[in-house]
C-alpha positions as CSV (number, residue, x, y, z in Angstrom):
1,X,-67.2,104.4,12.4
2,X,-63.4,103.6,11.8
3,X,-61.3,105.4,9.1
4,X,-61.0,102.6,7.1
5,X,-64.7,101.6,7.3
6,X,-65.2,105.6,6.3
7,X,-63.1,105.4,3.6
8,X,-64.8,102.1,2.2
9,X,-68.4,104.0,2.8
10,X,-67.3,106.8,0.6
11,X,-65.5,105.1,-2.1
12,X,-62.1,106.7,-1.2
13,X,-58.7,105.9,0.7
14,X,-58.0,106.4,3.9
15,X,-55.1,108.6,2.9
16,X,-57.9,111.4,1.0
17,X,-59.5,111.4,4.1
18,X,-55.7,112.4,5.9
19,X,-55.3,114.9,3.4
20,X,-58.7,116.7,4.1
21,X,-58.7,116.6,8.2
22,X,-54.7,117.9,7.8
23,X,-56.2,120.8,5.6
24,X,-59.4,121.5,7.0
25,X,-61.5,119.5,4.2
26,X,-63.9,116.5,4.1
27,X,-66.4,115.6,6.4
28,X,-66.9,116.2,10.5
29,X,-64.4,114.0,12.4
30,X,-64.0,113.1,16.1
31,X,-60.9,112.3,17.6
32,X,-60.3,109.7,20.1
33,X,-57.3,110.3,22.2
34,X,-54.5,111.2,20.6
35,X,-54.8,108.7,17.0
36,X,-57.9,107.4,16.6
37,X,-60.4,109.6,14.3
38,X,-63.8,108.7,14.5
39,X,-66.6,109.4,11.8
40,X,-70.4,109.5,11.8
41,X,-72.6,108.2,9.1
42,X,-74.9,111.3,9.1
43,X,-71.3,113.2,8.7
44,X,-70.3,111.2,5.9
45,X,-73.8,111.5,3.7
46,X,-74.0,115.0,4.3
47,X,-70.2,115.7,3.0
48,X,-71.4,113.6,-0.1
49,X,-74.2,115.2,-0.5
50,X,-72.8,118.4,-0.5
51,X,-70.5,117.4,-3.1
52,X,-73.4,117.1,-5.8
């Protein structure tokens, strides 16, 4: 899923989810050429659930 349809799914902005990949934090990502950043759902709910 998008960025911005990741940051909606987790309740956050998209710039938290900048501020993890540039420091190594947040959930798995995929990048797509040189821009585009690409999440997974199963990615997502098992960053928030190790947040718990």
């Amino acid at each position: 899923m998008s960025e911005e349809t990741a940051a909606r799914y987790m309740d956050t902005s998209q710039n938290t989810l900048n501020y993890w990949r540039a420091h190594g934090k947040g959930p798995a990502f995929k990048r797509v050429g040189q821009r585009m950043v690409r999440y997974q759902k199963a990615d997502l709910d098992a960053f928030m659930e190790a947040q718990v």
